[in-house]
C-alpha positions as CSV (number, residue, x, y, z in Angstrom):
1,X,-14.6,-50.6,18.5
2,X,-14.2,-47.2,17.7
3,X,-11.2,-45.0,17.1
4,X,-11.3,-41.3,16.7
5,X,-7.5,-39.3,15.6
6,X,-7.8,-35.9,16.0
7,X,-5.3,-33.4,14.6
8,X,-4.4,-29.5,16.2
9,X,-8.2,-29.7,18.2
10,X,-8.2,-28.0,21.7
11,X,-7.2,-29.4,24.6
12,X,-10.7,-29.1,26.1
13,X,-12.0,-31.4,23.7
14,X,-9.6,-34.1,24.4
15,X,-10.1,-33.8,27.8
16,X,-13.8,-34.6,27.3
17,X,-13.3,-37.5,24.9
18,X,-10.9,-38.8,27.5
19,X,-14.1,-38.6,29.4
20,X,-15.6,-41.4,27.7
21,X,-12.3,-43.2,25.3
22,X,-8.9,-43.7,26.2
23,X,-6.1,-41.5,24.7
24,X,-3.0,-43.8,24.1
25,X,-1.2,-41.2,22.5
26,X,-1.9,-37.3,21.8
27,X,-5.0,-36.8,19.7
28,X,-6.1,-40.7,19.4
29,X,-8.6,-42.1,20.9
30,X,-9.9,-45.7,21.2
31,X,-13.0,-47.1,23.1
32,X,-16.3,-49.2,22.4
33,X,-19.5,-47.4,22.8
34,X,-22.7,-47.4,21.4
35,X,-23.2,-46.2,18.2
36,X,-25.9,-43.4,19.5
37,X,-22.9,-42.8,22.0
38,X,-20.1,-43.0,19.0
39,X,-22.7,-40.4,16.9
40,X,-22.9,-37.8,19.9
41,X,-19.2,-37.5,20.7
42,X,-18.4,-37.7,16.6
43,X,-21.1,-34.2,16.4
44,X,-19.0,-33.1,19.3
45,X,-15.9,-33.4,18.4
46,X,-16.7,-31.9,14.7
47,X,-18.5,-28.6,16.6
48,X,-15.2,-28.2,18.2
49,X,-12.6,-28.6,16.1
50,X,-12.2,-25.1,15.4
51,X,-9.4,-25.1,12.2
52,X,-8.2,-28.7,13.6
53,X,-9.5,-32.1,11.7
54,X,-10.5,-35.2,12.3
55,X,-11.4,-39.1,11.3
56,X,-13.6,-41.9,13.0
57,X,-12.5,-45.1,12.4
58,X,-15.8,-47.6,13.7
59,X,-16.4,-51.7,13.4
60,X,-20.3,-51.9,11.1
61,X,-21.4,-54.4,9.2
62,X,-19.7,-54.1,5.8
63,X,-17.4,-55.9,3.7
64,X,-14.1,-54.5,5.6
65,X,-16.1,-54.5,9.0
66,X,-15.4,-51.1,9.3
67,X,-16.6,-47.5,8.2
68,X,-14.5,-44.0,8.5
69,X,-15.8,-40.5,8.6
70,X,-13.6,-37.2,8.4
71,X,-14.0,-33.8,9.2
72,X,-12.0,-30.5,8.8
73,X,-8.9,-30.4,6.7
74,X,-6.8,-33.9,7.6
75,X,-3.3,-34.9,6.5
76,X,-5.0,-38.1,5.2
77,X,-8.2,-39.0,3.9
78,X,-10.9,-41.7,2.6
79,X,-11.4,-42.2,-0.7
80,X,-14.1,-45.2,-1.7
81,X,-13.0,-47.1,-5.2
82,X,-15.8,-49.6,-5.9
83,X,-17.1,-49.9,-2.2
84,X,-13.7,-50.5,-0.5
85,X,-12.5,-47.8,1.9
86,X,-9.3,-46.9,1.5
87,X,-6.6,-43.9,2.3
88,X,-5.5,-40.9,0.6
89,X,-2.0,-39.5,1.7
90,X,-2.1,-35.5,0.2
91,X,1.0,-34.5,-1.0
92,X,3.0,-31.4,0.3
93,X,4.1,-29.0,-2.5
């Protein structure tokens, strides 16, 4: 399983991940591809985000099951505290 969330991305990119994912609501994206698949839309998505930001959300072989990647500037973000994957809300001043 794999879930991309994109945030203020063009619409041309979303129309090409809706290509290969489904988009149940603006900017997120689920599907199950390959990883080489997952890899190539992830490089993408991270040429074209121009200002916007992004995070992959995909099922590996780990102690969660899961690994996340981020790019750009996101509202939220991963921190790891002694190998667990967890979020980081950033505050507003």
């Amino acid at each position: 399983m794999v879930v991309m969330i994109l945030e203020r991305v063009p619409e041309s990119l979303r129309g090409e991940l809706s290509l290969w994912m489904l988009e149940p609501k603006s900017g997120v994206f689920v599907g199950s591809v390959s990883a080489t698949v997952r890899d190539k839309l992830w490089q993408k998505a991270c040429r074209a985000m121009r200002g916007g930001a992004g995070v992959l959300v995909y099922s590996t072989n780990t102690e969660q099951g899961f690994d996340i990647r981020s790019w750009g500037d996101p509202s939220r973000s991963e921190v790891e505290i002694e190998g667990l994957k967890l979020i980081q809300v950033h505050e507003t001043p």
